[in-house]
N, C-alpha and C positions, 0 to 999 in steps of 0.2 A: 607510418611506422613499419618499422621491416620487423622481421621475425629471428630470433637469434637460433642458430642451432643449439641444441641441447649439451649439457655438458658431458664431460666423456663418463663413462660405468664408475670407474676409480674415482672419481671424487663424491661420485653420490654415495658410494658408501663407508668413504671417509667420514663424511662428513655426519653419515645416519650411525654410525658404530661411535663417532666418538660424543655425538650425545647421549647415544644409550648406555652407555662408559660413565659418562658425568652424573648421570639420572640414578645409575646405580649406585656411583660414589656415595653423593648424597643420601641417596635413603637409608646405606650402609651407617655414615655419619650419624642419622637421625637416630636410626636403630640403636647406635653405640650412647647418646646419649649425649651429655654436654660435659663429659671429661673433655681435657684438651686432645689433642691428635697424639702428641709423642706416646702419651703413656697408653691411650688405644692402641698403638702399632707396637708400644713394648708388649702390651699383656696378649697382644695376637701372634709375638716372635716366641715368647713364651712357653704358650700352648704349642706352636709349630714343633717346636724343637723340644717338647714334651714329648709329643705323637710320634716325632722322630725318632728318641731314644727307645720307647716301647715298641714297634716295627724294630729298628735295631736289636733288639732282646730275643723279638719273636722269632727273626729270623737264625740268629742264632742259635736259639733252639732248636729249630727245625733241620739246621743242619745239622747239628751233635748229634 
């Protein structure tokens, strides 16, 4: 049995970041509950663009 050289840097943490990515997903999912997915990523664009419009106000403010 011959010994293989190791893989190069880049794929090993290709490969360790995109299950850490999936692992997160998931738990994120669990956490959201058993809605379907669309209406999780509506009710998170939602609030995004809620947060958004208030920072938008703030800053406005701030400048006046």
């Amino acid at each position: 049995m011959t010994r293989q050289p190791p893989h190069e840097d880049w794929v090993v943490y290709l490969v360790v970041l995109s299950v850490v990515a999936a692992m997160m997903l998931g738990k994120y999912l669990i956490g959201k509950g058993d809605e379907p997915i669309d209406q999780v990523i509506k009710e998170d664009i939602e609030e995004l663009e809620h947060s958004i419009e208030e920072l938008a106000e703030d800053i406005e403010k701030k400048i006046k």
